[in-house]
BAFITOR-35648 format. One line per 5 residues: number of its first residue (from 0); for each residue x, y, z of C-alpha. Coordinates in Angstrom, 2 decimals, decimal comma, padded with zeros to 5 digits. Each point is the difference from the previous one (the first is absolute). Layout:
<atoms>
NUM = X:Y:Z ~ ... $
</atoms>
This chain:
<atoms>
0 = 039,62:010,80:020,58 ~ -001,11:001,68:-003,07 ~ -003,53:000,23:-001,12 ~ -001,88:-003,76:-000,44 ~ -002,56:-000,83:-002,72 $
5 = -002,75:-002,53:-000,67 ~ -002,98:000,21:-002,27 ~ -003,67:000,02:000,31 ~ -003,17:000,35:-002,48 ~ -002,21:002,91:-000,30 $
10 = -003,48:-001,01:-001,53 ~ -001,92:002,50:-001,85 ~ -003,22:-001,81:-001,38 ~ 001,41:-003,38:-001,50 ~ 003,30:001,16:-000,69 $
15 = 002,80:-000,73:002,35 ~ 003,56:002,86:000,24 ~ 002,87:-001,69:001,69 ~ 001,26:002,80:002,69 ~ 003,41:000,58:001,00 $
20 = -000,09:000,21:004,04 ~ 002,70:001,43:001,28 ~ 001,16:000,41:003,71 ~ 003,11:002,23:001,51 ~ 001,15:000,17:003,54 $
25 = 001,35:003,45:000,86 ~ 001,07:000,82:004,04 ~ -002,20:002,81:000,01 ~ -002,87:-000,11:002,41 ~ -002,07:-002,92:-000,12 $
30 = -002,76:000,37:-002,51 ~ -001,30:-002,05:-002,32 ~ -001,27:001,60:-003,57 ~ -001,45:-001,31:-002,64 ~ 000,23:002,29:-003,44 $
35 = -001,99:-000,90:-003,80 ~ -002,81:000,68:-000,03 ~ -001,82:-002,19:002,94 ~ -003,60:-000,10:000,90 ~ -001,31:000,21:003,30 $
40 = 000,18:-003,69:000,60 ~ 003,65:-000,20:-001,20 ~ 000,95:003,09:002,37 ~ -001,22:-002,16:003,00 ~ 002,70:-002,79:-001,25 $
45 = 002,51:002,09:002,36 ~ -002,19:-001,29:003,58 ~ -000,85:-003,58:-002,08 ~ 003,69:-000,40:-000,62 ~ 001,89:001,17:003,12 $
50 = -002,43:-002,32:002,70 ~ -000,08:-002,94:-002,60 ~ 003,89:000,59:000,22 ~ 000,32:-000,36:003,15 ~ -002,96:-002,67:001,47 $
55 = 001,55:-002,44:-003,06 ~ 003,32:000,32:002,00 ~ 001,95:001,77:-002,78 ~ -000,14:003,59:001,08 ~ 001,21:002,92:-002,05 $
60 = 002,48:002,93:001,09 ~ -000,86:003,20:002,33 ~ 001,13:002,08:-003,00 ~ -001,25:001,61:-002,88 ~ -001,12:-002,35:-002,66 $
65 = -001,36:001,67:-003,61 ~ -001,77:-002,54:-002,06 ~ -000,18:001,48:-004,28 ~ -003,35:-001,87:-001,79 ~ 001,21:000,53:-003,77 $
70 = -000,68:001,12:-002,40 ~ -001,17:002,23:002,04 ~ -002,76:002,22:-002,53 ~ -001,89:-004,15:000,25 ~ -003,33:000,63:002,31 $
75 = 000,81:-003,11:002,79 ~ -002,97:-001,47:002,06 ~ -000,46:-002,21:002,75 ~ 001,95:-002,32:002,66 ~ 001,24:-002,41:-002,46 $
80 = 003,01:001,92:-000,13 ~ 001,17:-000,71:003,80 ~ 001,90:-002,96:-000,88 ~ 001,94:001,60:-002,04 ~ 001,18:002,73:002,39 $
85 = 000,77:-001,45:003,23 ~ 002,09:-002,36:-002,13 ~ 001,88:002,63:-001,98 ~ 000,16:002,25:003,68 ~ 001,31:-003,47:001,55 $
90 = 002,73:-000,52:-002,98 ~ 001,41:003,89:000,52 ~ 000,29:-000,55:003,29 ~ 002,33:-002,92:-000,52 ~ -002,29:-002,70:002,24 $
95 = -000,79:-001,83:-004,15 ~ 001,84:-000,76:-002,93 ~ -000,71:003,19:-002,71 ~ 001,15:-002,10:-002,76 ~ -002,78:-002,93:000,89 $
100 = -002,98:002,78:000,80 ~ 001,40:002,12:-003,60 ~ -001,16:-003,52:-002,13 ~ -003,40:-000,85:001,48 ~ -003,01:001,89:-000,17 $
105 = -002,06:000,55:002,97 ~ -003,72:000,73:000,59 ~ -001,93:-000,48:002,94 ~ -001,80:001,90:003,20 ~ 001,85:000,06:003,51 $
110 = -002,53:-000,19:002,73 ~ 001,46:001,21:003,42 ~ 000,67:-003,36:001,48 ~ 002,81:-000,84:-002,78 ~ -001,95:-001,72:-002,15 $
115 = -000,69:000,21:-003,45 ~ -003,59:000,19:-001,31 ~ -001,68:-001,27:-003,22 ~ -000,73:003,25:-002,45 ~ -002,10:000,06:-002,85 $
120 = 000,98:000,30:-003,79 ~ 003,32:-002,50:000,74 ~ -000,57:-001,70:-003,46 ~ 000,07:003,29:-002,29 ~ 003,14:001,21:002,34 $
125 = 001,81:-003,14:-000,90 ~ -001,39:-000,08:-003,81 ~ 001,78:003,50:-000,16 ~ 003,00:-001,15:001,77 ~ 001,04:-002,69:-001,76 $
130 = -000,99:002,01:-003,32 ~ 002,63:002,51:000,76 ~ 002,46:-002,54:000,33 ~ 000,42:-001,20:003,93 ~ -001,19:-003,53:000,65 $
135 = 000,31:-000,75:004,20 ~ -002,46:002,03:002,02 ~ -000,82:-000,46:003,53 ~ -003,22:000,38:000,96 ~ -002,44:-000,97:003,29 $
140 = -000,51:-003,43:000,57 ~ -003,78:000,42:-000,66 ~ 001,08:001,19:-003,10 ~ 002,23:-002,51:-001,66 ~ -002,52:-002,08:-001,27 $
145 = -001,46:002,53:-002,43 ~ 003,53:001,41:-000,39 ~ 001,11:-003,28:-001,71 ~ -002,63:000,00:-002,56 ~ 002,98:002,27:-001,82 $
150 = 001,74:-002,25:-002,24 ~ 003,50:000,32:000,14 ~ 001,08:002,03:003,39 ~ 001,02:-001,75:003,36 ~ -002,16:001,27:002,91 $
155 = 000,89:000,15:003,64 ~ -002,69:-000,18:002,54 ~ 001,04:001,33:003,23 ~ -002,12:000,57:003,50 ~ 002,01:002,95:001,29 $
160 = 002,37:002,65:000,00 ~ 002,24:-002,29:001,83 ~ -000,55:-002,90:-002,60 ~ 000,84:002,76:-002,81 ~ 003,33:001,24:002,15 $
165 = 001,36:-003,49:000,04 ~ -000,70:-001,15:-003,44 ~ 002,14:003,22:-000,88 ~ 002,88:-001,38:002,24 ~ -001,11:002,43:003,14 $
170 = 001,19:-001,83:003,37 ~ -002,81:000,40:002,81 ~ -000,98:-001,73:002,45 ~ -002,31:-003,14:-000,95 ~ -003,80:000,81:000,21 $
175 = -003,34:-002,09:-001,00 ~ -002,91:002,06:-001,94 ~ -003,15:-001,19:-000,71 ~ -001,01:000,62:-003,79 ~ -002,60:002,46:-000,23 $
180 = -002,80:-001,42:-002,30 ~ -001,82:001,23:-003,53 ~ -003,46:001,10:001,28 ~ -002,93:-001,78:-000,61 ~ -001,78:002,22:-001,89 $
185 = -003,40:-000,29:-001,11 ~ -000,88:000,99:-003,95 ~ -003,40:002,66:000,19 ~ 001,10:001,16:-003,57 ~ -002,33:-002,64:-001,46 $
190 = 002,96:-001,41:-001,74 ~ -000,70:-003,99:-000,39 ~ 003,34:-002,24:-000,29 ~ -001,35:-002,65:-002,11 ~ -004,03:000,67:-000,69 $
195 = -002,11:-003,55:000,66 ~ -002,40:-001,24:-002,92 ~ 000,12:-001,90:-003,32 ~ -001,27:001,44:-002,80 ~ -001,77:-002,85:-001,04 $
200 = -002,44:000,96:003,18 ~ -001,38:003,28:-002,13 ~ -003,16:-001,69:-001,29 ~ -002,28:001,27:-003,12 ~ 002,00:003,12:-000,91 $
205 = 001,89:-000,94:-002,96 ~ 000,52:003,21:-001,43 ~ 001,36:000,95:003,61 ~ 002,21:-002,59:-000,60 ~ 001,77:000,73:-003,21 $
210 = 000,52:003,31:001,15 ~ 001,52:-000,94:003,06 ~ 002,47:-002,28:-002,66 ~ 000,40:003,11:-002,18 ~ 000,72:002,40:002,59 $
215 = 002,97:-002,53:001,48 ~ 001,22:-000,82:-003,56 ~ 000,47:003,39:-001,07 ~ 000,05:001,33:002,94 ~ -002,83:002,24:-000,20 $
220 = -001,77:002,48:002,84 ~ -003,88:-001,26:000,13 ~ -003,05:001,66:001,40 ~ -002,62:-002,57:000,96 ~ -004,19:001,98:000,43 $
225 = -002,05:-002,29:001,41 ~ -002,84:-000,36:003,22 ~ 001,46:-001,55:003,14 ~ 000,35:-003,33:000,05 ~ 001,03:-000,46:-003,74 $
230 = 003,15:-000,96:000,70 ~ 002,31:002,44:-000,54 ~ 002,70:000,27:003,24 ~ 000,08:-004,09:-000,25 ~ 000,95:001,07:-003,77 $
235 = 002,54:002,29:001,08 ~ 001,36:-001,91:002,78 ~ 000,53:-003,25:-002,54 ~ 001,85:002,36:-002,39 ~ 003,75:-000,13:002,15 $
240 = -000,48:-004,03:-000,45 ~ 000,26:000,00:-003,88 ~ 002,55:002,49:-000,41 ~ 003,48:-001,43:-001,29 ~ 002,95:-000,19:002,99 $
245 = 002,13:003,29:000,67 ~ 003,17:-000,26:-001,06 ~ 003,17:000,14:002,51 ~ 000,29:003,67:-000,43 ~ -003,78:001,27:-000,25 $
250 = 000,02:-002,80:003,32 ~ 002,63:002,04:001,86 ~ -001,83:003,36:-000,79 ~ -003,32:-001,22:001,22 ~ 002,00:-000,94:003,13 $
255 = 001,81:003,19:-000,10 ~ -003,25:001,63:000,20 ~ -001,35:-001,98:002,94 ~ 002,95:000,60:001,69 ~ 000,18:003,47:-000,22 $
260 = -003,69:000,05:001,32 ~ 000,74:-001,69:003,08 ~ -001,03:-002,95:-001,57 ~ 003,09:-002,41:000,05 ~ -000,22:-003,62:-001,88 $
265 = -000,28:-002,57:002,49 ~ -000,05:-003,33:-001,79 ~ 003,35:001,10:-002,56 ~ -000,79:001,47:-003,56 ~ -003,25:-000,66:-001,59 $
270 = -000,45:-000,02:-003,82 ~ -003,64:000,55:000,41 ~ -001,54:003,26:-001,10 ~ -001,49:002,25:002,50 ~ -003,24:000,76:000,84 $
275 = -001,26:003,07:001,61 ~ -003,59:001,06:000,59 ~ -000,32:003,87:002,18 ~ -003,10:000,67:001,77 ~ -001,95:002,96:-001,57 $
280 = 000,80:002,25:002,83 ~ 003,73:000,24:-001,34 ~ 001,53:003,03:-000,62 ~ 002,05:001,19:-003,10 ~ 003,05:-000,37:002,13 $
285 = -000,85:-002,98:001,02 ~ -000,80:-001,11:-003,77 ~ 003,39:000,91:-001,46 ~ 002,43:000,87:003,12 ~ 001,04:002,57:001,82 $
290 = 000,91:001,20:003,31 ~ 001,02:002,97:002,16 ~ 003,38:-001,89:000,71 ~ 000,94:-003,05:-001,63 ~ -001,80:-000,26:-003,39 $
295 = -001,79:-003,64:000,05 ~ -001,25:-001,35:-002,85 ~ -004,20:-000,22:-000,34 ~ -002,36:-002,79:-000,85 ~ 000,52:000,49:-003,88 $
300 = 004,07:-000,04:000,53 ~ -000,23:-003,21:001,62 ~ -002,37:-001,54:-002,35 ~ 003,05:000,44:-002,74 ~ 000,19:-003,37:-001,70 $
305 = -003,38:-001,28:001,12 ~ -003,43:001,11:000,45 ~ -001,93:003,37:001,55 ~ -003,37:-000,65:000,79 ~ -002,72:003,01:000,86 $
310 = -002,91:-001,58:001,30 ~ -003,27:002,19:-000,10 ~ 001,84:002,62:-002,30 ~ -002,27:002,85:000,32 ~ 000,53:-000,17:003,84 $
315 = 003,32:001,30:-000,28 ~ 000,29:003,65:-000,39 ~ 000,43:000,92:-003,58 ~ 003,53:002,34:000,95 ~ 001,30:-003,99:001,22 $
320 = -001,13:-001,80:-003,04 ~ 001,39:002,76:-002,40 ~ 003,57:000,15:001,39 ~ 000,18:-003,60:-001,43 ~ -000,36:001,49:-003,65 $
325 = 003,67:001,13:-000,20 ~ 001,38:-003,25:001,21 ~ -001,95:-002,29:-002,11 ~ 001,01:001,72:-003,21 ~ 003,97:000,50:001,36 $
330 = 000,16:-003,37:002,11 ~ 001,74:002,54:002,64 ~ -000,58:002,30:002,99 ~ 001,78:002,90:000,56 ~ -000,42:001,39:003,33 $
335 = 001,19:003,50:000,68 ~ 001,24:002,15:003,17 ~ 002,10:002,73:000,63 ~ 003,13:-001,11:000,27 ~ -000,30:-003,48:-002,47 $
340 = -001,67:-001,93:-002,03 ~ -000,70:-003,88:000,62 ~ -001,06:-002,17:-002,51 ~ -001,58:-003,64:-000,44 ~ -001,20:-002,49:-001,89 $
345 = -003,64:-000,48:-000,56 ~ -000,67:-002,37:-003,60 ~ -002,77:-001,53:001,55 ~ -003,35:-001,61:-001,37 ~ -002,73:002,81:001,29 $
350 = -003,74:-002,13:000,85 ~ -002,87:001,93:000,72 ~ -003,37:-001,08:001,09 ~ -003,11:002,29:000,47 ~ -003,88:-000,65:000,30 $
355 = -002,50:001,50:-002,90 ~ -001,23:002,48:002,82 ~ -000,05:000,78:003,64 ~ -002,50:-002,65:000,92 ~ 001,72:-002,40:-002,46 $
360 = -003,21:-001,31:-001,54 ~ -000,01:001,41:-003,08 ~ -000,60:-002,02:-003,53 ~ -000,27:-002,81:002,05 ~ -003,14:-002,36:-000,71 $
365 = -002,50:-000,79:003,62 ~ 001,52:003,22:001,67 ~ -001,17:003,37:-000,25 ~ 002,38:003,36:000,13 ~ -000,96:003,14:002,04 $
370 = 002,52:001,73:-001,28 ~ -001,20:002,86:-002,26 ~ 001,77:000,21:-003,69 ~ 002,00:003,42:001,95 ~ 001,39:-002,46:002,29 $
375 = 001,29:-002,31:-001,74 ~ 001,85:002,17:-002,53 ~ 001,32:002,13:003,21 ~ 001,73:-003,59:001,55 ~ 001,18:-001,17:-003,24 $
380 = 001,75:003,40:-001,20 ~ 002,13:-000,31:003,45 ~ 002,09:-002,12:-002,14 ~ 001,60:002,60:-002,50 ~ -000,17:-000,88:-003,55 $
385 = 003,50:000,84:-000,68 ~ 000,19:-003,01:002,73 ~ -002,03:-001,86:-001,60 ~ 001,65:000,64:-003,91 ~ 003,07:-002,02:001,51 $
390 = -001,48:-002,92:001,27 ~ -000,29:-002,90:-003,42 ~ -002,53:-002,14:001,13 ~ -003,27:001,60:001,65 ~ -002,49:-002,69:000,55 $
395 = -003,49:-000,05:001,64 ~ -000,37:-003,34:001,98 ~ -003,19:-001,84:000,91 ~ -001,70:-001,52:002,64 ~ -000,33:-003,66:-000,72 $
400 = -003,32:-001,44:-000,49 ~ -001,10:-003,37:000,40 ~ 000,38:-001,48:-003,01 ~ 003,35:000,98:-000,32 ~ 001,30:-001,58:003,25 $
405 = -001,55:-003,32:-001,36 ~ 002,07:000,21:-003,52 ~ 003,17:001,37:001,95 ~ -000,91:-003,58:002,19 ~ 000,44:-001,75:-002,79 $
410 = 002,59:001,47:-001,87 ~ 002,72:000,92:002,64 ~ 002,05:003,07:-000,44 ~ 003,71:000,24:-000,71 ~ 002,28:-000,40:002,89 $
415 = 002,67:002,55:001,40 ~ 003,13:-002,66:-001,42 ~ -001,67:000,45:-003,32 ~ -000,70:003,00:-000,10 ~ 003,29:001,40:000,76 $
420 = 001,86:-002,69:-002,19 ~ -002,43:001,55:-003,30 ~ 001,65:003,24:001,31 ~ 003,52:-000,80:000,11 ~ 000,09:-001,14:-003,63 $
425 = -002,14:003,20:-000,97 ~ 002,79:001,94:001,73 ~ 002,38:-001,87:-001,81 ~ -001,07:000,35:-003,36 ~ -000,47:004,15:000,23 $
430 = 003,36:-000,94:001,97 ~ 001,38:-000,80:-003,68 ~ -001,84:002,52:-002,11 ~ 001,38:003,10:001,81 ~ 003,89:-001,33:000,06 $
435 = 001,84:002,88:-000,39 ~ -002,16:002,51:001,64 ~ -000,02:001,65:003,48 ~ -003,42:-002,22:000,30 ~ -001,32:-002,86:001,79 $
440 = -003,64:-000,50:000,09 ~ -002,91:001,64:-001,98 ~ -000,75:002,51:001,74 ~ 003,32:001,75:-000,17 ~ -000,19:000,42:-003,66 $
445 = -000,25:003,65:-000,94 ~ -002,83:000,82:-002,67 ~ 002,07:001,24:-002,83 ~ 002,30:-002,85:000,44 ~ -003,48:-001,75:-000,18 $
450 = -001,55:000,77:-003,03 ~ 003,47:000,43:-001,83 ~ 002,68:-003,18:000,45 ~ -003,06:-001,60:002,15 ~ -002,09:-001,59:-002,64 $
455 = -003,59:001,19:-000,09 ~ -000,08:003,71:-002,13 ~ -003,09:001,50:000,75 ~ -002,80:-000,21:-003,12 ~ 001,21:-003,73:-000,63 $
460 = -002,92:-002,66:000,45 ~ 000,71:-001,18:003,61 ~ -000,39:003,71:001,03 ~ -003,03:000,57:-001,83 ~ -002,39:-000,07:003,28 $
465 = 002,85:002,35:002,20 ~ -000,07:002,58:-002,73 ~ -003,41:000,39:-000,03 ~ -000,01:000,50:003,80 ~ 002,93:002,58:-000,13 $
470 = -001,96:001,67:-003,17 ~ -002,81:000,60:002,39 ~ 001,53:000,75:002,96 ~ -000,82:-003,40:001,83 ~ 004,17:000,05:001,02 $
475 = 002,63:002,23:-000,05 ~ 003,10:-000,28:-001,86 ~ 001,65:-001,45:003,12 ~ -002,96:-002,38:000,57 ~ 000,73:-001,12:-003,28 $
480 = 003,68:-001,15:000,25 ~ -001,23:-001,60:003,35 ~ -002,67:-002,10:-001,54 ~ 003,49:-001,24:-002,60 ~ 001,48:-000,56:002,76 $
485 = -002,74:-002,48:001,75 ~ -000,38:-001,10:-003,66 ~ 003,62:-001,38:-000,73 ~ -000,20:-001,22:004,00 ~ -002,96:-002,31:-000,87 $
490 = 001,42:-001,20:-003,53 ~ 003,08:-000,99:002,47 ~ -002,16:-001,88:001,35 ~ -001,39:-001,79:-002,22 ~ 003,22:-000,65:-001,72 $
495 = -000,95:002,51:-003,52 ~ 002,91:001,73:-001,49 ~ -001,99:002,95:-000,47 ~ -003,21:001,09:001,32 ~ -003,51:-000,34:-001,87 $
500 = -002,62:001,29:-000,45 ~ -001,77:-002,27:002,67 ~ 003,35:001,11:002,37 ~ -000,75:004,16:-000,44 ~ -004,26:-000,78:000,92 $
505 = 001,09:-001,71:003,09 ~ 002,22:002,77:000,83 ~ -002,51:002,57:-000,50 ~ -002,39:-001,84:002,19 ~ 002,35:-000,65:002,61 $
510 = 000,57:003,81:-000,18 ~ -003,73:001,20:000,44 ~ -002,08:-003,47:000,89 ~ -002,33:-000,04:-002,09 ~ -001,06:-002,08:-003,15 $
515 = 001,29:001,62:-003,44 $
</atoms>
């Protein structure tokens, strides 16, 4: 019969190609080819294909079959494309229905037995199917779960080959195959599905706190500098908690994301924001994606919509920490090879914690430092001050004492609930002040926009104490539309209409730590 087609996705990064298989039978030789532009794991479809064909009990012809990937100048990776072409190989050979395989796309990995595997990245395949206009896919059974998180396409689970054959209206004999299950992967990214802890358990640190409020309002980066113990990971950990709910489509990117990094959702689609925290052995690939093969996204790609902590920042080397500077001013990583470049998301909320000094003791009262002055400066500086210029609240944090554990007894701190209710009507009201512009929160307002249309002009009286800093070189021009920023975040907060005075000192403290 003439040639058959079916369709299959091609992910580069986040972004999903729908690609046109094609399959002829000729009565050459037998030989089976695969042409456009396959890797080395899509070559070995031809052996995957050929015994799944025939141990599923739907063999193909002893002739020559040519299977066409197009467009064919599209780099194509991976198994997930096996589906596809035993069923488009099965529909020129006449055994299924080509006008039933020509409306449904197919993903999926044959294994040699006949059955069909779970791959990973099945959500952004189907996000990219349905977005160029197809809406039935038929995927592995282990598969159809995370498949239906698409609204609005029908999704067929199948078990086999077989099971695919006969949904097409292929008549073979009648065959039982077991499912093959999702793996139970475990997660050693240091990602955290929902981080455990109320804020109201951060005793004594108030100004810890209301940065931790200003940072989720406005969504601001923050750099907490304190000894260990102060605090500051159960600070960063309680940040996730008090962030507003994702929206349906940052939800489905998030679980996108995961998906694409093996990661699959296994309880349906959460509309919490993700948390991930790397160790500080992680390498720049690892921080923003990469990969000799398949590009997978890093830890800062899959904290999009959430939170990246960096625990002990001057542990990491400063080559990792400084590939962040690029995404945190573009909200987007760019990662480039030969042949392509794949792109993702990565607007995340950037924390990072780091001791005064190696031993961690310095400025803190009852302990005593052996670090020498040359030290100190040396750990410090591994966090780049270009780093450090983008990050709006930089606070030092603590140890409690005594005392203040009995007054935080007695005067209990605000709750999680709270917390993140304060923040959802701060949201809201910037919400309302940049309608009309490409902005949500704060922190996304550019500085010109800033100081122009945004309210405070700089030599007016609530900028009286910035301009003095920025006269003497205590900030830098983009340190000073950053302190704005915090400031309008915390007038949100307290329900001004414009920041004060009072607003723009609390900024500028927030921004260095230390008393005016």
């Amino acid at each position: 019969m003439p040639v058959a087609r079916t369709r299959a996705v091609a992910l580069l990064g986040l972004t999903g190609s729908v690609v046109e298989v094609e399959a002829d039978l000729s009565s050459q030789l037998p030989a089976f080819v695969i042409i456009g532009l396959p890797d080395a794991a899509l070559g070995e479809a031809r052996d995957r294909v050929r015994a799944a064909a025939v141990n599923a009990g739907c063999p193909l012809p002893q002739r020559r079959l040519t299977v066409n990937l197009s467009p064919a100048a599209l780099p194509k990776h991976g198994s997930g494309f096996d589906l596809a072409i035993a069923v488009a190989c099965l529909a020129a050979a006449g055994g299924i229905s080509a006008e039933s395989v020509e409306r449904v796309v197919h993903l999926g990995e044959l294994g040699l037995d006949g059955r069909l595997r779970p791959i990973d990245g099945i959500l952004p395949a189907v996000l990219a199917a349905v977005r160029s206009g197809y809406d039935t896919v038929m995927v592995p059974t282990a598969n159809a779960d995370e498949a239906g998180l698409v609204p609005g396409v029908a999704v067929i689970g199948v078990a086999s080959l077989l099971d695919a054959a006969v949904h097409h209206g292929g008549v073979y004999d009648d065959r039982a195959f077991e499912a093959v299950p999702a793996p139970d992967r475990a997660d050693p990214s240091g990602a955290v599905e929902e981080p455990h802890g109320d804020l109201a358990d951060v005793s004594g640190n108030d100004d810890a706190v209301e940065a931790l409020l200003a940072a989720a309002a406005g969504g601001h980066h923050v750099f907490l500098l304190g000894p260990p113990g102060a605090g500051k990971t159960m600070l960063a950990s309680r940040l996730p908690g008090i962030l507003p709910d994702l929206d349906a489509d940052e939800a489905l990117e998030v679980a996108s994301l995961r998906s694409l990094s093996g990661r699959p959702p296994v309880a349906g689609l959460s509309h919490r924001p993700p948390f991930e925290a790397p160790h500080h052995t992680a390498t720049a690939a690892a921080m923003v994606g990469g990969g000799s093969r398949l590009i997978r996204p890093g830890a800062a790609a899959r904290a999009s919509h959430g939170v990246l902590f960096l625990d002990e920042a001057p542990e990491f080397p400063s080559a990792v920490l400084d590939v962040l500077r690029q995404p945190l001013e573009s909200g987007s990583i760019a990662i480039h090879r030969a042949n392509a470049v794949a792109s993702f998301p990565a607007r995340f909320q950037l924390v990072i914690a780091a001791n005064p000094c190696p031993c961690g003791n310095h400025g803190s009262k009852g302990a005593e430092c052996t670090c020498p002055p040359n030290a100190r400066r040396r750990y410090l500086a591994r966090i780049s001050g270009p780093l450090l210029d983008r990050i709006d609240v930089q606070l030092k944090v603590p140890r409690i004492t005594a005392a203040g554990l009995r007054v935080a007894a007695e005067r209990p701190g605000i709750s999680t609930a709270v917390a993140r209710q304060r923040v959802v009507e701060a949201r809201a009201r910037a919400a309302r002040r940049l309608r009309g512009t490409p902005w949500r929160t704060n922190s996304q307002m550019p500085g010109p926009w800033l100081r122009g249309a945004g309210g405070l002009h700089p030599g007016g009286r609530a900028t009286a104490d910035l301009d003095r800093a920025l006269e003497l070189g205590g900030v830098t021009m983009r340190g000073y539309d950053r302190i704005l920023k915090v400031a309008w975040t915390l007038a949100d907060l307290d329900g001004a209409d414009v920041p004060g005075l009072d607003h723009v000192g609390r900024a500028l403290f927030l921004r260095k730590g230390l008393p005016l």
